[in-house]
ZALUMVEX-844737 format. One line per 10 residues: number of its first residue (from 1); their letters; for each residue x negated, y negated, z of C-alpha. Coordinates in pm, 1 decimal, padded with zeros to 6 digits. Each point is the difference from the previous one (the first is absolute). Layout:
residues N
NUM = a = X/Y/Z ~ ...
//
This chain:
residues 310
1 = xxxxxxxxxx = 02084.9/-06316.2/-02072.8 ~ -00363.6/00148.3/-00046.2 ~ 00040.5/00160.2/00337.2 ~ 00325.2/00148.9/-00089.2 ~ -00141.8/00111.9/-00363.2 ~ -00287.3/00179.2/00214.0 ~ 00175.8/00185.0/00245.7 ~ 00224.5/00141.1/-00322.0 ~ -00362.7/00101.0/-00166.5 ~ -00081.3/00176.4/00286.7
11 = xxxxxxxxxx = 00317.5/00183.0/00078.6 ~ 00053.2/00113.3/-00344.9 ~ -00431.6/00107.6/00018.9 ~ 00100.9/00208.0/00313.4 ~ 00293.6/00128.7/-00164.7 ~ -00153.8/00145.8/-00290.3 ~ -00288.6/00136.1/00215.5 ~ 00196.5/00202.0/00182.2 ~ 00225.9/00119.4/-00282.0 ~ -00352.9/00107.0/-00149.0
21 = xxxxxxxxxx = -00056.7/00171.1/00316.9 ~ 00317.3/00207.2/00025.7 ~ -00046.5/00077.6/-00382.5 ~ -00342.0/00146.7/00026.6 ~ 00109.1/00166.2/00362.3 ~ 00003.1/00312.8/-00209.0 ~ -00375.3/-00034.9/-00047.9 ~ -00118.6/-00146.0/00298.1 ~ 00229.9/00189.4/00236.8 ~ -00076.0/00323.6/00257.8
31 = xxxxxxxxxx = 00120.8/00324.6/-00178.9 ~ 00135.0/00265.9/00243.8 ~ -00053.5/00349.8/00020.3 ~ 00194.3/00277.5/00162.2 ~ -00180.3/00295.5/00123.0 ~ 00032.7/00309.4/00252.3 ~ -00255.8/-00020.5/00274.1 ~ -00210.5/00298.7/-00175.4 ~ -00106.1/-00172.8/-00268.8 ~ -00037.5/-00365.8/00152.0
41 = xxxxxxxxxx = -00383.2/00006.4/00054.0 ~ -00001.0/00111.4/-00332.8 ~ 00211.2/-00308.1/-00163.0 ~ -00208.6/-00210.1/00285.5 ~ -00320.9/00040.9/-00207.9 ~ 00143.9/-00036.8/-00299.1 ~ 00118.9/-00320.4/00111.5 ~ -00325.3/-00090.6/00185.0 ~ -00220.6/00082.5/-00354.9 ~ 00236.9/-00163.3/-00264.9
51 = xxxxxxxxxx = 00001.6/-00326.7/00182.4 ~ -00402.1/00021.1/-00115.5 ~ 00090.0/-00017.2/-00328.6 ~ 00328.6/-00184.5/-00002.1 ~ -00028.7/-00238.8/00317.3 ~ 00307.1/-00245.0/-00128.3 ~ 00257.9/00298.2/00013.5 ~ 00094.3/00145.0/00373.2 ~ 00127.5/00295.9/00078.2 ~ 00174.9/00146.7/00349.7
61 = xxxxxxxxxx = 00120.1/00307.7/00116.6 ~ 00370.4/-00064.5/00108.3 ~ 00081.5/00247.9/00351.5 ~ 00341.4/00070.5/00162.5 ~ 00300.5/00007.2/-00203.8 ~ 00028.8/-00314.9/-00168.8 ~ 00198.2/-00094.2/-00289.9 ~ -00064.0/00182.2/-00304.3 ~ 00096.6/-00243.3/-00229.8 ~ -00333.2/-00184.4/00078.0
71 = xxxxxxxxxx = -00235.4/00237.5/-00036.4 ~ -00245.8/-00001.0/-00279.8 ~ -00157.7/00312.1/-00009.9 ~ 00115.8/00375.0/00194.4 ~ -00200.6/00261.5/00038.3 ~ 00159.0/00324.7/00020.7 ~ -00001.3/00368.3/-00087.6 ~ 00183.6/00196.5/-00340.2 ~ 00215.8/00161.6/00229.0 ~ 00183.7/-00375.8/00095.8
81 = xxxxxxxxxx = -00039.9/-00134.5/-00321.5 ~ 00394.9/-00014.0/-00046.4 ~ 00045.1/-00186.5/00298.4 ~ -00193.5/-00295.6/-00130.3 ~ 00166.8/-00003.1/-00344.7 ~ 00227.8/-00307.7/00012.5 ~ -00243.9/-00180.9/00173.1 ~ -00268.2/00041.9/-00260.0 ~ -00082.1/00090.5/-00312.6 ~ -00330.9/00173.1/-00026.6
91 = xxxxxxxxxx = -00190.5/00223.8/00195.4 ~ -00414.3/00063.1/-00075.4 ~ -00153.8/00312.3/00187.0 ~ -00333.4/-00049.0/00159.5 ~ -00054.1/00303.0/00230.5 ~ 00096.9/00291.2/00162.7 ~ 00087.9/00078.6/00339.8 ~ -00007.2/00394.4/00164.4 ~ 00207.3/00083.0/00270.2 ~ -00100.9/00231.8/00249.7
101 = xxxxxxxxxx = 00185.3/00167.4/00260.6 ~ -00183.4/-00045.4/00334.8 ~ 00094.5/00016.9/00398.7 ~ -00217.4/-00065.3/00367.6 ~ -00324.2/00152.3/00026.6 ~ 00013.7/00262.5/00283.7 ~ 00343.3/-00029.6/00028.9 ~ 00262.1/00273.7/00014.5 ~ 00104.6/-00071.8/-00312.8 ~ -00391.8/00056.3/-00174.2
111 = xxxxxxxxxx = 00028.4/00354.4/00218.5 ~ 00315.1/00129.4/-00138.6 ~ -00127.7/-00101.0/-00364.1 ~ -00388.5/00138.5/00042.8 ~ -00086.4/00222.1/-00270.2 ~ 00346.9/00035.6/-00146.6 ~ -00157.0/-00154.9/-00367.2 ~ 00331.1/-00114.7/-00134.1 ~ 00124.4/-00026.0/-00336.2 ~ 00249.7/-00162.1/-00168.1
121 = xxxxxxxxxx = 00284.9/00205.6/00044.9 ~ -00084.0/-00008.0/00374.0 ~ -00006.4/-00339.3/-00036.9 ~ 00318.0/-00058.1/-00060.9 ~ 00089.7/00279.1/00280.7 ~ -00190.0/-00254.2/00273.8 ~ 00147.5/-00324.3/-00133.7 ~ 00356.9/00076.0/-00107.1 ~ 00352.6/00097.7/00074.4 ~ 00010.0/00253.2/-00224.4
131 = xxxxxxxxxx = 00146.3/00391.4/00057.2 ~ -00024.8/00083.1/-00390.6 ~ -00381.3/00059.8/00022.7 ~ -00164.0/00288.1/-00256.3 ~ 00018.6/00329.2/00129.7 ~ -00345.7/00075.2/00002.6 ~ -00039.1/-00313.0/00219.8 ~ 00023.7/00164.5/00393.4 ~ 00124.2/-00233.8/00218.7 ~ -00234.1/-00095.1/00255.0
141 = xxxxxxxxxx = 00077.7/-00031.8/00318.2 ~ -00203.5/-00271.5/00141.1 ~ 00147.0/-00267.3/-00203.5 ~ 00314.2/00017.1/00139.2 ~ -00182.1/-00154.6/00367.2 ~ -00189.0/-00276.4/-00225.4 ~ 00159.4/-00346.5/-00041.7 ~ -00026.0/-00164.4/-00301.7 ~ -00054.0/-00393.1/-00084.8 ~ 00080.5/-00185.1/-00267.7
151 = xxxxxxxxxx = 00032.0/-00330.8/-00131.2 ~ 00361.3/-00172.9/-00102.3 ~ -00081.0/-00301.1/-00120.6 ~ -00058.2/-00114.6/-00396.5 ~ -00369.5/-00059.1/00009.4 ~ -00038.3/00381.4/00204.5 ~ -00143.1/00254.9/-00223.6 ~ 00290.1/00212.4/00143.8 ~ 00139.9/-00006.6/-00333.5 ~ -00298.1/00104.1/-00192.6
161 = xxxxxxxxxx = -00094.9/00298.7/00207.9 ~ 00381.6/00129.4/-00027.9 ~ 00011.4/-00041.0/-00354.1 ~ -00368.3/00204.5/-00042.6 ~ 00181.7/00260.4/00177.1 ~ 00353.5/00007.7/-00189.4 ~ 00173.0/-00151.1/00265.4 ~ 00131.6/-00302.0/00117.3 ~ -00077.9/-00238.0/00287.2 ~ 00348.6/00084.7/00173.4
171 = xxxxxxxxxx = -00137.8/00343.9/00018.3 ~ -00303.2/-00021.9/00279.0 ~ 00052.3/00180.4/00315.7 ~ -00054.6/-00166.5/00315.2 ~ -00037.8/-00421.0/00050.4 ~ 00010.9/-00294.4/-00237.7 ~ -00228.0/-00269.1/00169.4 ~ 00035.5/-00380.9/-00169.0 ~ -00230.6/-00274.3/-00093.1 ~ -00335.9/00116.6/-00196.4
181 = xxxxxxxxxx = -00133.7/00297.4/-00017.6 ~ -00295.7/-00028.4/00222.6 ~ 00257.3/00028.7/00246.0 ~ 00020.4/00371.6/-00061.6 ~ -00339.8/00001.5/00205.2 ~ 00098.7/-00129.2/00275.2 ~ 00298.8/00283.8/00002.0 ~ -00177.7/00273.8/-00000.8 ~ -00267.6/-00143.0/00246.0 ~ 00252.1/-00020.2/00283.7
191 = xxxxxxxxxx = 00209.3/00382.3/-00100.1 ~ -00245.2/00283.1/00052.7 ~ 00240.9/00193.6/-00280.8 ~ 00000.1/-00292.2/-00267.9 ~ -00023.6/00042.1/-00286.6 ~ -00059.8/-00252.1/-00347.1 ~ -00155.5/-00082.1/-00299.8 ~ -00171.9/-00321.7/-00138.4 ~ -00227.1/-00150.6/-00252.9 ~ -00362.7/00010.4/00040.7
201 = xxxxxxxxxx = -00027.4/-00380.2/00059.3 ~ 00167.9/00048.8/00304.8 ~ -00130.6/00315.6/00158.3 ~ -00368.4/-00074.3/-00108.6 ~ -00227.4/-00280.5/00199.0 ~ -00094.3/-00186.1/-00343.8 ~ -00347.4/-00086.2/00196.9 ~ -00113.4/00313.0/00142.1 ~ 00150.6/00187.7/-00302.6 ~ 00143.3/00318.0/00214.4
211 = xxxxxxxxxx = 00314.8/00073.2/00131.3 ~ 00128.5/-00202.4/00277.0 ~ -00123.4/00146.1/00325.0 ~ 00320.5/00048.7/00167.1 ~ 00221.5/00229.6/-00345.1 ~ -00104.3/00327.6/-00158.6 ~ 00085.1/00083.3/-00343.8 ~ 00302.9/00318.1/-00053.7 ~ -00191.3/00283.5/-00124.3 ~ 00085.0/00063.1/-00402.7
221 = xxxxxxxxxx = -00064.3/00251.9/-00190.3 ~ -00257.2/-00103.7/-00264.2 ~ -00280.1/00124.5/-00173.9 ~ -00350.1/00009.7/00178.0 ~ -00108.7/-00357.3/-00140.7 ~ 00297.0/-00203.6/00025.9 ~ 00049.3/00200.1/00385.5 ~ -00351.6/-00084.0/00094.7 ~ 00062.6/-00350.0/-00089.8 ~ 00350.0/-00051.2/00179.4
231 = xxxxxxxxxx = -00105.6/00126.5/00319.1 ~ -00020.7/-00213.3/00339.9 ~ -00390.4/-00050.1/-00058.5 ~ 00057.2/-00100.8/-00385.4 ~ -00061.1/-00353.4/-00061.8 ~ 00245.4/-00274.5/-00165.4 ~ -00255.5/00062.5/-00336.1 ~ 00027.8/00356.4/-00023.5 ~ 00355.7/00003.2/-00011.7 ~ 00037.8/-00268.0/-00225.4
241 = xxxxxxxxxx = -00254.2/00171.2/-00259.1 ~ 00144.2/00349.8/00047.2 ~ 00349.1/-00138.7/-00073.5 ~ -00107.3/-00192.3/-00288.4 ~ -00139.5/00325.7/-00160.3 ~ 00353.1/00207.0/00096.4 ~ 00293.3/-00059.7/00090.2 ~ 00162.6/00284.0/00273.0 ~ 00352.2/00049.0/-00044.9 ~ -00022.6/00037.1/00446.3
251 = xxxxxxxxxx = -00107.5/-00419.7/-00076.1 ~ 00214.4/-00258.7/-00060.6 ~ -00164.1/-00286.5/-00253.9 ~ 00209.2/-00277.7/-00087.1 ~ -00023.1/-00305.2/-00200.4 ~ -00108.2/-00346.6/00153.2 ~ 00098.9/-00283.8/-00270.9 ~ 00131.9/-00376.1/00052.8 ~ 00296.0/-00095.1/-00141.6 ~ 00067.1/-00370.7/-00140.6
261 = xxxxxxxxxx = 00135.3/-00271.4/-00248.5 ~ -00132.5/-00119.8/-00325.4 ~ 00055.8/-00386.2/00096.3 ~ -00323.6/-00031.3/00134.9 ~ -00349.3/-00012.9/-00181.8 ~ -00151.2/-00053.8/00345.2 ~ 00138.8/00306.2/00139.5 ~ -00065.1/00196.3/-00333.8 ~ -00367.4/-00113.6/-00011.3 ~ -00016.8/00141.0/00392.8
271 = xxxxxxxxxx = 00107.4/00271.7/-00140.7 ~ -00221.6/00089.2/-00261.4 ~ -00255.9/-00133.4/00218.6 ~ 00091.4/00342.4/00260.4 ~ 00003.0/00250.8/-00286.8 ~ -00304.5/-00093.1/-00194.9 ~ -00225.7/-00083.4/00330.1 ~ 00219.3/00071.5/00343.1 ~ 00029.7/00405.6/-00027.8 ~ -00361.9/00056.3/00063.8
281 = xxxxxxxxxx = 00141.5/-00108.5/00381.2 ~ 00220.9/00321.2/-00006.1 ~ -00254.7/00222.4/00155.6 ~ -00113.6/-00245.2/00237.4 ~ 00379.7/-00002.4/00146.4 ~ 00115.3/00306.5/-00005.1 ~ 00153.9/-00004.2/-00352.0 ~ -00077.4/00264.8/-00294.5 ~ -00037.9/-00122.3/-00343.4 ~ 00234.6/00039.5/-00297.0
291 = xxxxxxxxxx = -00199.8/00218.5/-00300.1 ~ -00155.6/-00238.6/-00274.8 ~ 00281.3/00089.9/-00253.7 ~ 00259.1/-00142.3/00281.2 ~ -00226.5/-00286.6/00085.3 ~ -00019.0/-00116.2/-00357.4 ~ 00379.5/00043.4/-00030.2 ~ 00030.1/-00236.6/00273.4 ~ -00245.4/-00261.1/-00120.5 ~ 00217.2/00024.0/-00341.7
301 = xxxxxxxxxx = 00288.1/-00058.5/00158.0 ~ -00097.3/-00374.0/00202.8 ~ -00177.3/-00091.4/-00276.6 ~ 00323.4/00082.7/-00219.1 ~ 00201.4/-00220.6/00215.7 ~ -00296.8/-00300.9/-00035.1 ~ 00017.9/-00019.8/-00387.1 ~ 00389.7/00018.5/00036.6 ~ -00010.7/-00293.6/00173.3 ~ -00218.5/-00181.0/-00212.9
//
């Protein structure tokens, strides 16, 4: 009878340990993060560093195309912020990304471009189907031999770069190309007329701080300082400092935020963890930082959604 009394003890000890278990999964647990390959070193360190401070609370970047419904965290830009909407229900900015339309060093492509110092309204002459262009805009008639790349998927900045423009991403000339946008590179590298654009994580060597030795940047027309700076001999810092200080309308800049839930304080905490000490990363990856009006807006906002949940 003892025996039988003891193996009930220790059934209904295990039982309650692991119904302790599953209820604290929540705080124990790995929280997931979503991100486009850009900014992944970027979320890398932040994961790497907040782990210093909060070692009991793991966080992993989530690749491929996994369910949605179990990600934590997504990190995204303004321009997709609708397609995340009945998945979460916040969104925090932290950065900024530029977009920059780029295409092979040496290659045909750079020849037919050299010197041309184009602005917005040829632009949107080189990148889209478009016959009602200004009047005073002369067609030119090397673009009609260049081929242009661009991304299809949702995490492509395809989107945003349309949208600076006041078009839309069914509007590009030339080829869509799938999967992330570093693919774009690889385009361009193999047609000697390619054409593309892409943020400055992903045409930059975040090491050596200078372009990537194998694209050249498209030729805008800027003023002296920000042209001196976004040049092919301009490093990742210049760039980043001279867009921080203006903003070119030949430029696309777009919001980088994370959307998420409220259920979470671990995920919250993260959070406020990224605005209040993560950002001074941005530079370091490729990423331009919000003004200090913004930044506070978004440290408001997280810490909003903490005392809510209190």
């Amino acid at each position: 009878m003892k025996k039988l009394v003891s193996i009930i003890a220790a059934v209904l000890v295990l039982g309650l340990t692991n119904a302790w278990a599953e209820g604290n999964s929540t705080n124990s647990g790995v929280r997931t993060i979503k991100s486009p390959r850009f900014a992944r070193p970027l979320i890398e360190k932040w994961i790497e560093e907040y782990a210093k401070t909060e070692p009991g609370v793991e966080f992993q970047i989530v690749k491929g195309s996994g369910n949605q419904d179990n990600i934590d965290l997504n990190v995204t830009f303004l321009d997709n912020q609708d397609s995340n909407e009945k998945l979460f229900s916040h969104i925090v900015y932290f950065g900024e990304t530029a977009v920059l339309p780029i295409t092979a060093r040496s290659s045909e492509a750079a020849r037919l471009l050299e010197g041309k110092h184009l602005n917005s309204k040829k632009l949107k002459q080189l990148f889209f189907l478009n016959d009602d262009f200004d009047e005073d805009v002369k067609k030119i008639k090397a673009f009609e031999n260049i081929i242009i790349y661009s991304g299809s998927n949702a995490s492509s900045v395809a989107s945003s770069f349309a949208h600076h423009f006041g078009e839309e991403s069914s509007s590009f000339r030339g080829k869509r190309i799938s999967g992330d946008d570093l693919f774009l590179n690889t385009a361009i590298s193999k047609d000697p007329l390619g054409v593309t654009f892409n943020t400055l994580s992903n045409i930059f060597d975040l090491k050596s701080r200078h372009l990537k030795s194998n694209l050249s940047l498209v030729g805008l027309d800027l003023k002296k300082e920000l042209a001196n700076s976004l040049n092919d001999e301009g490093s990742l810092d210049d760039v980043l400092n001279a867009l921080e200080n203006g903003s070119p309308a030949e430029v696309t800049i777009e919001k980088v935020g994370i959307t998420f839930n409220d259920a979470d304080d671990a995920v919250n905490h993260f959070l406020q963890w990224v605005l209040e000490n993560g950002t001074k990363y941005n530079h370091e990856y490729g990423l331009l930082n919000l003004d200090r009006k913004e930044a506070g807006t978004q440290i408001d906002k997280v810490r909003t959604v903490l005392t809510a949940q209190k």
